[in-house]
C-alpha positions as CSV (number, residue, x, y, z in Angstrom):
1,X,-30.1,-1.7,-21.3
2,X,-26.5,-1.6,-22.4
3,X,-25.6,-0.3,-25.8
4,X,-25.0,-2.9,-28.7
5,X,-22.0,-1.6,-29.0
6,X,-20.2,-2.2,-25.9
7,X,-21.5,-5.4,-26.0
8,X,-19.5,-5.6,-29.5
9,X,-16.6,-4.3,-27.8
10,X,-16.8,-6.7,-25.3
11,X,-16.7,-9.5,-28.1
12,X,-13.6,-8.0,-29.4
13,X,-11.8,-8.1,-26.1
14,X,-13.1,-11.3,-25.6
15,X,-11.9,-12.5,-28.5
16,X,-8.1,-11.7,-27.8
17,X,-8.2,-13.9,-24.3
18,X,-6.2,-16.9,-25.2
19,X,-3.1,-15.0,-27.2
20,X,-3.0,-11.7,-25.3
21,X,-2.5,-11.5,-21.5
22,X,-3.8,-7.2,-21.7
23,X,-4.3,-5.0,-24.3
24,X,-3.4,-1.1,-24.3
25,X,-6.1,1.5,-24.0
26,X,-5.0,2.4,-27.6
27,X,-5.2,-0.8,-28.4
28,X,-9.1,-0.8,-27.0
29,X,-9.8,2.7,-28.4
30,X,-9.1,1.5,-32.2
31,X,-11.8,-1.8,-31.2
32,X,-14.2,1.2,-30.3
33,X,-13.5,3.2,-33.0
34,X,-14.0,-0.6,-35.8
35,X,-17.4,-0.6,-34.1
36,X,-18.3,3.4,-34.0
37,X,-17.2,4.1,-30.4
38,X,-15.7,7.2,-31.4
39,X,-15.9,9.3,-27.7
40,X,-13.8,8.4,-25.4
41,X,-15.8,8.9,-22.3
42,X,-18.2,6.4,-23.7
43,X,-15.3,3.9,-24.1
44,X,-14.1,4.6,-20.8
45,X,-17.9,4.2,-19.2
46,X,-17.8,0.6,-21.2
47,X,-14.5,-0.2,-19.7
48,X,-15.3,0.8,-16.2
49,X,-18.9,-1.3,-16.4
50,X,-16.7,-4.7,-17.7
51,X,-14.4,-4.0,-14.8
52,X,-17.4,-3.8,-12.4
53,X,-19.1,-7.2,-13.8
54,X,-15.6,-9.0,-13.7
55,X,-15.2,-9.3,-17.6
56,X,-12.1,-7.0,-17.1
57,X,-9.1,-5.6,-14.8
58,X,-9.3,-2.0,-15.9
59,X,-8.1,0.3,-13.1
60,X,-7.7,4.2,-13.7
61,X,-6.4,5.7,-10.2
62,X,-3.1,6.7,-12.1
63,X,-2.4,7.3,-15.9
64,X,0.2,4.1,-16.1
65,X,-2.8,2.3,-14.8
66,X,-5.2,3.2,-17.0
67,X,-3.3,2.7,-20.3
68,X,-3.2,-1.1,-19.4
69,X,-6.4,-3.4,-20.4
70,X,-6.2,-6.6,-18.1
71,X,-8.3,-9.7,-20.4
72,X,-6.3,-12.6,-17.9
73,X,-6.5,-12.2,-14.7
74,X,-4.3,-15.2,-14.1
75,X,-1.7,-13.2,-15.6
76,X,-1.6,-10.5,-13.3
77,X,-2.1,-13.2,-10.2
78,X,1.2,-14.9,-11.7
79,X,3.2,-11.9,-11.8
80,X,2.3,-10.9,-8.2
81,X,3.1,-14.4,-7.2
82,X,6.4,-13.9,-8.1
83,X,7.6,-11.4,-5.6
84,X,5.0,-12.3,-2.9
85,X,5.9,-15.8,-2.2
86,X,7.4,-17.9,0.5
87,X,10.8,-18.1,-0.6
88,X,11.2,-21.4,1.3
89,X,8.8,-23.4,0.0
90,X,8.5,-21.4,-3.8
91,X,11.9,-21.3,-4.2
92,X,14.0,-19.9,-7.5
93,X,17.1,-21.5,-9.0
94,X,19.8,-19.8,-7.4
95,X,21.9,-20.7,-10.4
96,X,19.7,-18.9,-13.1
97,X,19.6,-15.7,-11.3
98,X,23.7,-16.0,-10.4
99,X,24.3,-16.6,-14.0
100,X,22.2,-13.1,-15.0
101,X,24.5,-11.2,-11.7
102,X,21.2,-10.9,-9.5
103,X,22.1,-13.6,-6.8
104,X,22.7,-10.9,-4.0
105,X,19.6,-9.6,-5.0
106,X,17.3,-12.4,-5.0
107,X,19.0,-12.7,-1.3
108,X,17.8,-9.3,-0.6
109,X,14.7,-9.8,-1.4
110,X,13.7,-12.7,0.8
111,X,16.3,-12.3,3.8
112,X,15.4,-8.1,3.8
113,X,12.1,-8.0,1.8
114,X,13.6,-5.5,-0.5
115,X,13.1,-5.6,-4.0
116,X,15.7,-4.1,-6.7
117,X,14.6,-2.9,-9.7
118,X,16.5,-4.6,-11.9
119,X,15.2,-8.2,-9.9
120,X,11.7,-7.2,-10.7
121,X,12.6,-6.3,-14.4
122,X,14.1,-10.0,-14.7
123,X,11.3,-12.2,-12.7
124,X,8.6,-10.4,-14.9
125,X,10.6,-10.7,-17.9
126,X,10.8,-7.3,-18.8
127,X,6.7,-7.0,-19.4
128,X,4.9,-4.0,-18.6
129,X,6.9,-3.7,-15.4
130,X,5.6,0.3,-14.6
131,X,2.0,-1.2,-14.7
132,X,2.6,-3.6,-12.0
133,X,5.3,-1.7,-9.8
134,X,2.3,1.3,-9.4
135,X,-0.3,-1.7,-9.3
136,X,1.5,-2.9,-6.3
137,X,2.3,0.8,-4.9
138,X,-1.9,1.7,-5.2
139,X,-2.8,-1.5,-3.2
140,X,0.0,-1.3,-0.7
141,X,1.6,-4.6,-1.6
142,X,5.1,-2.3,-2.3
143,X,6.4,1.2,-2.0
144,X,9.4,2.9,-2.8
145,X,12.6,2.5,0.0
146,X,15.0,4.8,-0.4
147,X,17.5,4.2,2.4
148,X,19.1,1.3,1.0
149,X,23.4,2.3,1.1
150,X,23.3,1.6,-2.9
151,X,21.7,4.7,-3.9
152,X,22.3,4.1,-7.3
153,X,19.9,1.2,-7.4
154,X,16.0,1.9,-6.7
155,X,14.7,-0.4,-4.1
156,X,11.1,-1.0,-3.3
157,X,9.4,-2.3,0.1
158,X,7.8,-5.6,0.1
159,X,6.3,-5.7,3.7
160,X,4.8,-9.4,3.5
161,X,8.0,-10.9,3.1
162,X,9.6,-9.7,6.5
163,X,10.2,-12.7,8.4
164,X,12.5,-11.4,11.6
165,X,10.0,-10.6,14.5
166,X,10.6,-7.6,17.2
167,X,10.8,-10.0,20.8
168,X,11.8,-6.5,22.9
169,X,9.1,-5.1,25.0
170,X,7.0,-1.9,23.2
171,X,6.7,1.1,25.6
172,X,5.6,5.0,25.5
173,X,2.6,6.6,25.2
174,X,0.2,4.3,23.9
175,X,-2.4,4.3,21.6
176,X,-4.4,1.4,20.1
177,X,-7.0,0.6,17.1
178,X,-8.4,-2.5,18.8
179,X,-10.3,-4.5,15.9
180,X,-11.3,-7.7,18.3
181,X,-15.2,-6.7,18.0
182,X,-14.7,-7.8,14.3
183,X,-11.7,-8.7,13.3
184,X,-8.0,-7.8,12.4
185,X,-7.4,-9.5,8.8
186,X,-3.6,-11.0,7.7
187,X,-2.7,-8.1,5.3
188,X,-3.6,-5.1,7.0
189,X,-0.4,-4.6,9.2
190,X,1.9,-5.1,6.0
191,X,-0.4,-2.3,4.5
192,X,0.0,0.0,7.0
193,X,3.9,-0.8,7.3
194,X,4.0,0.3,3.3
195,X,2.2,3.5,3.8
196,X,4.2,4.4,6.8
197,X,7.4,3.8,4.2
198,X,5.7,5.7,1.2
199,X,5.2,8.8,3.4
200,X,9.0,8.6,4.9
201,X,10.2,8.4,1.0
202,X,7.7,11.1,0.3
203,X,9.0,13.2,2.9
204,X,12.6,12.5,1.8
205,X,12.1,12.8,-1.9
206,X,10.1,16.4,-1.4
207,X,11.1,17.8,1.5
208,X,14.9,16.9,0.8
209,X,15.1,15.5,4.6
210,X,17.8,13.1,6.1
211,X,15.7,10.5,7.8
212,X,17.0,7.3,9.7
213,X,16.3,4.2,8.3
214,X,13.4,2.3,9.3
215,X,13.8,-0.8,11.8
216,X,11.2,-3.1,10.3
217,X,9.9,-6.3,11.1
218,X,7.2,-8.8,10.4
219,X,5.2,-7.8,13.7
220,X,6.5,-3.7,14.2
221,X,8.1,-1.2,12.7
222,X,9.6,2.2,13.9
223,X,9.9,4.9,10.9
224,X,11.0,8.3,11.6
225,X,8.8,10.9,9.5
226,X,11.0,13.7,10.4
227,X,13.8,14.4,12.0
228,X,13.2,13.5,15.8
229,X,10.0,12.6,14.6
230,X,9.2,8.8,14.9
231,X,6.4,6.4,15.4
232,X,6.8,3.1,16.5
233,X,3.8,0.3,15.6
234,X,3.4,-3.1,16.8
235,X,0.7,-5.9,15.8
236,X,-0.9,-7.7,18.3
237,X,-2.4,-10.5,16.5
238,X,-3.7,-12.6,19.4
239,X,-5.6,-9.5,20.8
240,X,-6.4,-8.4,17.3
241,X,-5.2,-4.7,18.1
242,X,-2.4,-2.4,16.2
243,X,-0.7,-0.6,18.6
244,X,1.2,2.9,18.5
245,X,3.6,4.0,21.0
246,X,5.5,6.9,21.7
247,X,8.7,8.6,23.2
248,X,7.8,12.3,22.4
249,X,4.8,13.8,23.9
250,X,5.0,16.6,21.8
251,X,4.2,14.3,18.4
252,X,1.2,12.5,20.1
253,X,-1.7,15.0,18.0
254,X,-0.1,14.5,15.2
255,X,1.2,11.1,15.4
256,X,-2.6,9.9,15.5
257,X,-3.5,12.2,12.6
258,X,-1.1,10.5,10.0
259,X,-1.5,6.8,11.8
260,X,-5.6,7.4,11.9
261,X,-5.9,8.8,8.4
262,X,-3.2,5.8,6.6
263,X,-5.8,3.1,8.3
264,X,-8.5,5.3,6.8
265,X,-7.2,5.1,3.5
266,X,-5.9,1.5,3.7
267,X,-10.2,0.5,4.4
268,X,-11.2,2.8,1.4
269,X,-8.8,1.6,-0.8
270,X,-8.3,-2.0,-0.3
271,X,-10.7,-3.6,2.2
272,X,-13.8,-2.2,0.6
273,X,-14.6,-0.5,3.8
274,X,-14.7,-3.8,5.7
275,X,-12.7,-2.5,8.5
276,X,-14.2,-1.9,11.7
277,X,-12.3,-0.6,15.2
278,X,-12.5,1.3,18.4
279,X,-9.5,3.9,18.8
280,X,-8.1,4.4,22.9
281,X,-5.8,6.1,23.6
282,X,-3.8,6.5,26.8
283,X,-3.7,9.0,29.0
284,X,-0.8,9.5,31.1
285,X,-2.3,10.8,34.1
286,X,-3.4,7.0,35.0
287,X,-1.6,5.1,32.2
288,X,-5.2,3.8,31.4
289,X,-6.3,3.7,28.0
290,X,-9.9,5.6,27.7
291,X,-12.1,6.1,24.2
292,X,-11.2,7.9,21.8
293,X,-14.5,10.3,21.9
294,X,-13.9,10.6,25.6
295,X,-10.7,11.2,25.1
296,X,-12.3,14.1,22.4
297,X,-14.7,15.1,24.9
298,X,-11.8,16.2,27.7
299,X,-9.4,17.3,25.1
300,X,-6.7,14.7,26.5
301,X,-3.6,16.2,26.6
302,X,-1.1,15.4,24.8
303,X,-3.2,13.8,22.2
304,X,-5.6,17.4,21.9
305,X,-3.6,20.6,23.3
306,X,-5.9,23.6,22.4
307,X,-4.0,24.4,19.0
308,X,-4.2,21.4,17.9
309,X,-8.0,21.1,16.8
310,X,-7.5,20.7,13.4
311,X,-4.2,18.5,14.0
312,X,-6.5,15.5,15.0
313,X,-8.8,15.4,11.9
314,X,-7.8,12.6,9.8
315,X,-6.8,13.5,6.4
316,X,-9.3,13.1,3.3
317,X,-8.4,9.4,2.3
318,X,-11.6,8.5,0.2
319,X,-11.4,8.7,-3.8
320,X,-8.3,10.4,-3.3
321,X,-4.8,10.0,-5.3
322,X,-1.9,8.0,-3.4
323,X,0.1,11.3,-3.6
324,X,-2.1,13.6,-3.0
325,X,-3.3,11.5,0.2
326,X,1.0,11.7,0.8
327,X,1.1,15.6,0.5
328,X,-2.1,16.0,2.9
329,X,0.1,14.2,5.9
């Protein structure tokens, strides 16, 4: 049976849908506190139970996140809406944003799908902007880009909104997560594309390296990691298959590792484990692409060279932190 008072609580929150779009977890903790919910824990187990049933948008992966109470969904749909979008048929007024000095930037967005700061600030009016930059971040909607030439200005990634498709023929060592025995859903691609950008920054922001910039479009993208370091994707929509090709031998084990682990995380976090997918990858001998646990079984070179045993284990993507998952790649 639930407690009387969380169903109190509930009343409370319910109560402010209507004039308030969220409320702050401090905001929450004095309702608890009116009604005798005094220990936090036991207002956070409340909290995650209306979240659970629906009542709620209460998500606590990061400490920004958790602050913020969501009562309106529609709210939080809106302000999503507003930089996913097709800027063709949902289109701004050119004038209003020319008039503020963020013309060029509104441009940037839908011609480079690249987001400035100071564009998101203005579209969402200024309103808990943090919240919904690391909303977008945690479900892969959005990460940081830092390669943009104005490095005064923070850019972020907006993947869905690439519109210029690669038309040059992929080659290299090939390896492929084939999804046709299920299915390969609009989104996923994008996803992957943001992770692969996240973990470029990451390596730039931590490891203080000079990276090229990625070459990104709607159907491939070609990031380097490290220096000399780079992996190229490309969607195949009509075969249902991602596919991953490389140049350098050398990076195959550990190419896999970091593309095998982000899809990993992208099904835990995102597609409630819906994913399913068969993994082949090439082997160069015959140019034929053979299973991955055949592939395990005859330690394939280049993809398993005897060192590299612990190489090919994906990293541990379930229940764990964005930048944590970052640091383990």
């Amino acid at each position: 049976p639930v407690s009387i008072k969380w169903i109190l609580l509930l009343d409370k929150i319910s109560a402010k849908k209507g004039s308030e779009n969220f409320l702050t977890l401090a905001n929450v903790e004095q309702m608890g506190a009116d009604i005798g919910i005094h220990n936090k824990h036991e207002l956070l187990s409340a909290l995650s139970l209306l979240h659970e049933r629906g009542m709620i948008i209460h998500i606590t992966s990061t400490s920004t996140l958790k602050k913020i109470i969501v009562v309106e969904p529609q709210w939080l749909v809106d302000a999503l809406s507003k930089v996913i979008r097709d800027g063709g048929i949902h289109m701004f007024n050119e004038e209003e944003f020319r008039k503020v000095g963020l013309e060029d930037d509104l441009q940037m967005l839908f011609n480079n799908a690249l987001a400035s700061r100071g564009l998101l600030e203005y579209i969402w009016k200024g309103e808990q902007v943090d919240f919904l930059l690391d909303l977008m971040k945690r479900t892969m909607l959005l990460s940081e880009y830092s390669f943009s030439k104005k490095s005064t200005e923070k850019y972020f990634l907006v993947p869905s909104l690439l519109k210029d498709k690669d038309t040059e023929e992929a080659n290299g060592l090939e390896c492929v997560f084939d999804f046709s025995d299920n299915f390969l859903p609009i989104g996923v691609f994008e996803r992957l594309i943001c992770l692969c950008v996240a973990h470029a920054h990451w390596q730039k922001r931590n490891n203080n390296l000079q990276l090229e910039k990625p070459k990104l479009y709607q159907n491939s993208a070609s990031i380097e990691f490290e220096p000399g370091f780079t992996v190229y994707l490309r969607e195949k929509p009509k075969l249902q298959q991602i596919c991953m090709y490389l140049h350098n031998h050398s990076n195959a084990s550990r190419s896999f590792r970091i593309i095998y682990s982000m899809i990993l995380k992208l099904n835990y976090d995102v597609m409630g484990t819906g994913l399913s997918w068969n993994t082949k990858l090439e082997d160069p001998s015959t140019g034929k692409l053979v299973e991955l646990e055949v592939a395990r079984g005859k330690r394939l070179v280049p993809w398993y060279e005897k060192s590299d045993a612990e190489i090919m284990k994906p990293v541990p993507a379930e229940n764990v932190d964005m930048d944590a998952f970052l640091q383990g790649l």
